[in-house]
N, C-alpha and C positions, 0 to 999 in steps of 0.2 A: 439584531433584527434586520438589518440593512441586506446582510448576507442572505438570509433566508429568504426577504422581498426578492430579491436578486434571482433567487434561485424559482421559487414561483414563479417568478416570470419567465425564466427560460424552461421550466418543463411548461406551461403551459401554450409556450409559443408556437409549437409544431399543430397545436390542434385549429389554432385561431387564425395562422396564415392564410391571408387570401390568395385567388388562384389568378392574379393581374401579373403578367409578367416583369411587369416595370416595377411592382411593388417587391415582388420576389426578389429581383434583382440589386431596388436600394438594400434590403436586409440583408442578403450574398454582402454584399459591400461593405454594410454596419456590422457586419458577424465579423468580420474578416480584417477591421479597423483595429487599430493598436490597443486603443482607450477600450476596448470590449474585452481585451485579456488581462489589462490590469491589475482586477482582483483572483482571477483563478491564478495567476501566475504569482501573486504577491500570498497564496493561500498556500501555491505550491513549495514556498521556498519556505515556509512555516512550516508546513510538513517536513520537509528533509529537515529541519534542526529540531522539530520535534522529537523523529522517530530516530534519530541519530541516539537519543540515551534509549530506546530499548534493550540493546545488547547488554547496556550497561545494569538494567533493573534485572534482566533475565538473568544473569550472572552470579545477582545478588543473590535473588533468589533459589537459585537451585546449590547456593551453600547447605540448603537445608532441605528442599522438594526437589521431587523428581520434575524430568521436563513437562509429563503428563498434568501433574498437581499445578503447576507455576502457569499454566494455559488454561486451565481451569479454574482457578482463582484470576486470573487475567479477565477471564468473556463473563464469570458471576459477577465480579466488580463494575466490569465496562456495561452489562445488563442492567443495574442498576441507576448506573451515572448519565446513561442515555435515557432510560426510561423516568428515573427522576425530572430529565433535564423537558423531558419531551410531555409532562403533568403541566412543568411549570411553563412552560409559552402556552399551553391550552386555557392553563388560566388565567393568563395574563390579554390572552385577544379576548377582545369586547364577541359576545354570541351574534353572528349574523344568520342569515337564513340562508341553509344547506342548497348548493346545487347539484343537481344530481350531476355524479361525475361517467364519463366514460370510460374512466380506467381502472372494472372491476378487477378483483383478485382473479384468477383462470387457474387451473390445476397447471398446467405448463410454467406460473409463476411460481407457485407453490417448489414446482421440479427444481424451478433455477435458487429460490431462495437456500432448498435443501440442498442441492450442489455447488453452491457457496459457502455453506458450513462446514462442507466436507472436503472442501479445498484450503480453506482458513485454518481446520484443525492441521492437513494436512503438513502446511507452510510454517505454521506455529511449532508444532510437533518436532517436524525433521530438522528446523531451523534450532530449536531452544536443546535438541539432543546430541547436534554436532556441535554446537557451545561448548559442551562438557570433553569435547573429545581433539578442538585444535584449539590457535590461538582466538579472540572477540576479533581482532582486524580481519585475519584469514576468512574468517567464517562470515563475518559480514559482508566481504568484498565479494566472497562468493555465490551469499543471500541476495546479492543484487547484480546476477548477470540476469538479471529476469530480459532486457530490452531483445535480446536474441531471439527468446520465444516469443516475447507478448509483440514483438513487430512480426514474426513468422503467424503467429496466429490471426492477429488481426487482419492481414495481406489476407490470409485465406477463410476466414469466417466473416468479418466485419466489412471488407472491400477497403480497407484504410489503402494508401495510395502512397508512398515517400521518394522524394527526388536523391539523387547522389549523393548531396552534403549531407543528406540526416544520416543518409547509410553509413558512407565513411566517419562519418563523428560515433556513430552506432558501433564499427569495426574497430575505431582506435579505441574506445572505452572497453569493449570486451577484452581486446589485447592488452589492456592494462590489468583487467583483471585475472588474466590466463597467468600473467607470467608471476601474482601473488603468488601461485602455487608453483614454482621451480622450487623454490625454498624447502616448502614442506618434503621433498623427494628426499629430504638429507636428514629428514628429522625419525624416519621410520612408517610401520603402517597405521599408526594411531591415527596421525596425522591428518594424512591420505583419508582414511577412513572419514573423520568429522569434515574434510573437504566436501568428499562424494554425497553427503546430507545436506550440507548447506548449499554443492548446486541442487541436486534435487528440492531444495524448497524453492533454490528460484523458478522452476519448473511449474509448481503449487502458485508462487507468487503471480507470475504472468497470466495462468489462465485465472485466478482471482482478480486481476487487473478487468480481463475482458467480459467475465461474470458482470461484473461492476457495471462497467460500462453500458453495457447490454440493458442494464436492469435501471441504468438513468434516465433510459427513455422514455420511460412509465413511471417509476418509484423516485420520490425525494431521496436525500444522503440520509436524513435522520429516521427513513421509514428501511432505509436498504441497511442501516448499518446496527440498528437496535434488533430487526430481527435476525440478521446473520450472528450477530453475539449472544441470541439467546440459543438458538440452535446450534450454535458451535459450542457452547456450555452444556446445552442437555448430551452431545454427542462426546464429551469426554469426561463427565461420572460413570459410565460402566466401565472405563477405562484404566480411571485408578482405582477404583474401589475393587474390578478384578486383581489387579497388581498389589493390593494389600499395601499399598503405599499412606505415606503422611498426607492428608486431604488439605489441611488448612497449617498457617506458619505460627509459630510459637514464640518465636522471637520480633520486636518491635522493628530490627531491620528488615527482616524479610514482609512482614507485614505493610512497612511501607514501601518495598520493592514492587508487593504485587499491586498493592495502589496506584502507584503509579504507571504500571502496566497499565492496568485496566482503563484509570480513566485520564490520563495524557496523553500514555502511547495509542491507546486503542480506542477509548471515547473522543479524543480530541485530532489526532494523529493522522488515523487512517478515514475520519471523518472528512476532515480536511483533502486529502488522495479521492475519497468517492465525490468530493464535490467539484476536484479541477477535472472530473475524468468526463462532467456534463460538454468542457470544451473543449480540452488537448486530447488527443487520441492513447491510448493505453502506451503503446509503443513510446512516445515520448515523455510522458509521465515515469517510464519508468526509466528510460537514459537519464534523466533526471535525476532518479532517486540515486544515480551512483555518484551524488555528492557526500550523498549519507554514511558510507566507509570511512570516506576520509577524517569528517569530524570522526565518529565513533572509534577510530584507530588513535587520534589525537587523546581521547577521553580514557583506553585502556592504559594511552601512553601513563596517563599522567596517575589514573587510581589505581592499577592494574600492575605497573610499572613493565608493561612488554615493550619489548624493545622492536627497531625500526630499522630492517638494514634498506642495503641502500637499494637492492630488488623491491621494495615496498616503494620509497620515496619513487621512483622509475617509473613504477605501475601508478602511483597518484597522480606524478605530472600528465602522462598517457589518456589515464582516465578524464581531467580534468578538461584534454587540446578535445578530446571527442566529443564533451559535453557542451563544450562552447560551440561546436561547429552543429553539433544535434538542435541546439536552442535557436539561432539564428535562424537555421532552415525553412523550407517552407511546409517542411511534414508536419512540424508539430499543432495545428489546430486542424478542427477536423473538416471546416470548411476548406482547407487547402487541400487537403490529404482525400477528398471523397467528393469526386466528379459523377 
């Protein structure tokens, strides 16, 4: 409840600011204060050990479903666990008397919420189908060179703003993730092949960052993330049902595989990512997220039993010198980053 409080209060804040320059400027000040990132930041670092076992559920799962079926039992699960979850805080607040709000639904909203579903399937899709085709670390490290795009996008859509250290911390973390793939060059074109899917979902991944984003300025995490999961589930039943595919799991693992997709990874997970995205800019949020490989490589090490050469180890240290230099900087909130 505290979280929520929290968050009310900052989408409400932009409508209620007065126009005293002095007063402006203490909030510039108070935004920009340490103690003001504590909890999107402590939200943030829950998310990356959250969504660190997706790989691991997705995995599970497609022993038995296609990538298509394992995403679609993923956003019917998450639809449920959000919308349950979002009955029970309505009845639990005491009935006060309705203010009329000025942030009607617009057909333009409507546009963004449907081009979020179709970027979600997309990411889920190309990501859960290159799974099946290299190793869970490869493919994860690769699902997360998103920082490349979602800082290029934002520079050019959002006016996000970043100093040299985020950049270089941003260039050593891709360079660590580039040289995951040397390896695969020796392993054939299977390989290569589930690489080429898993960057293309970071592609998917980063412009979902800045959908997101976009849509904080107006929409709560739990109004942005119930409806993106239900339209990303109506957008992938004619998908498998054309494919003639297995719909639902049969077995008690896979069942709790997609459970856990849906309402960890994806009700809890990327709820969490939509809610640090009200203060850290896309771009940073997602250098961030390339802590998420490392654990999930750690996790195939162990149930998976893939192995780790030392081009892997090379690329985690890499990865990890960029993330430290991207966190520190001054890019990462959005009152630093957008003058």
């Amino acid at each position: 409840m505290l979280t929520k409080d929290l968050e009310q209060q900052q989408t409400l804040e932009p409508l209620q600011r007065p126009a005293d320059p002095q007063v402006l400027e203490y909030l510039y000040q108070k935004s920009t204060s340490p103690a003001s990132t504590v909890v999107p930041f402590a939200a943030l670092l829950a998310a990356v050990c959250i969504l660190s076992f997706s790989a691991i559920f997705t995995r599970l799962s497609e022993v038995e479903l296609t990538a298509s079926a394992t995403i679609f039992n993923r956003f019917w699960i998450a639809s449920l666990a959000l919308g349950g979850w979002s009955g029970f805080q309505q009845f639990r607040q005491p009935r006060t008397v309705t203010v009329p709000s000025s942030k009607s639904l617009q057909m333009r909203d409507l546009a963004w919420f449907l081009c979020l579903g179709i970027l979600i399937y997309g990411r889920a899709g190309s990501w859960a189908w290159s799974l099946t085709q290299t190793s869970v670390a490869n493919s994860n490290l690769l699902h997360n060179m998103t920082p490349l795009f979602a800082t290029l996008g934002g520079w050019l859509f959002l006016g996000h703003r970043f100093n040299r250290q985020f950049l270089l911390g941003m260039g050593l973390a891709i360079t660590g993730v580039l040289i995951i793939g040397i390896g695969d060059c020796q392993v054939g074109s299977s390989g290569l092949i589930g690489d080429g899917a898993a960057l293309l979902s970071a592609v998917f991944y980063a412009a979902n960052f800045l959908v997101i984003e976009k849509l904080r300025v107006k929409f709560s995490t739990q109004t942005i993330m119930l409806s993106s999961c239900v339209v990303t589930g109506l957008l992938t039943v004619p998908i498998v049902l054309l494919g003639g595919n297995q719909l639902f799991p049969t077995s008690i693992t896979v069942w709790l595989a997609v459970i856990a997709l849906g309402v960890i990874s994806q009700g809890v997970g990327q709820s969490l990512l939509a809610y640090c995205l009200k203060q850290f800019t896309s771009g940073f949020v997602s250098v961030f997220m390339l802590m998420e490989p490392l654990i999930t490589a750690i996790l195939a090490w162990r149930i998976f039993a893939e192995q780790l050469n030392w081009l892997n180890w090379i690329a985690f240290f890499i990865v990890l010198s960029g993330l430290y230099l991207a966190t520190i900087s001054k890019g990462s909130t959005k009152s630093s980053s957008m003058h």
